[in-house]
N, C-alpha and C positions, 0 to 999 in steps of 0.2 A: 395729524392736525392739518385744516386745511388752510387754503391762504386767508382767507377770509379771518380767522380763529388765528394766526398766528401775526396777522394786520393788527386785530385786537389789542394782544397782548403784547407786542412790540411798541403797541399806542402807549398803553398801560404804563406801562417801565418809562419811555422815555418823557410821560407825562404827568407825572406821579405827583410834584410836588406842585404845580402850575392850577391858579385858579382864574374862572372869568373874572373881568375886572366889573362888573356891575352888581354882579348877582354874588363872586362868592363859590361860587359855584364848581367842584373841581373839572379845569378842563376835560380831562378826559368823558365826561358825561356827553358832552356834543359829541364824540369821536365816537361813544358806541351807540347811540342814536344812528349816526350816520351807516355804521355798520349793518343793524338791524335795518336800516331801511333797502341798505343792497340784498342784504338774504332773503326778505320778502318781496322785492322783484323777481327773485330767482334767478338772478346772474351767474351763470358761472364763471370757473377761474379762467376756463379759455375764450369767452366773451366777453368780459371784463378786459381781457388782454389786449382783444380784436379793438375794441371799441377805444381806447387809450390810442392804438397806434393809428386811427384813422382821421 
């Protein structure tokens, strides 16, 4: 599993019972929106890193 996929599911679990407050909508839905949009960049794990500590 990579970090990306284990970011997910770590979202998952610790978001599970949480909803937006307008829509309803369970949080976690923005969480793997955002995820997908990092995979389709094509960041990787050790860019992703680079790019955090700079």
């Amino acid at each position: 599993m990579n970090l990306i996929e284990m970011a997910r599911e770590f979202a998952r679990e610790k978001h599970a019972l949480q909803k937006r407050n307008y829509t309803g909508e369970p949080y976690f839905v923005h969480l793997e929106e955002v995820a997908g949009i990092v995979e389709r960049t094509g960041l990787s794990e050790n860019r992703d890193r680079r790019g955090m500590a700079a």
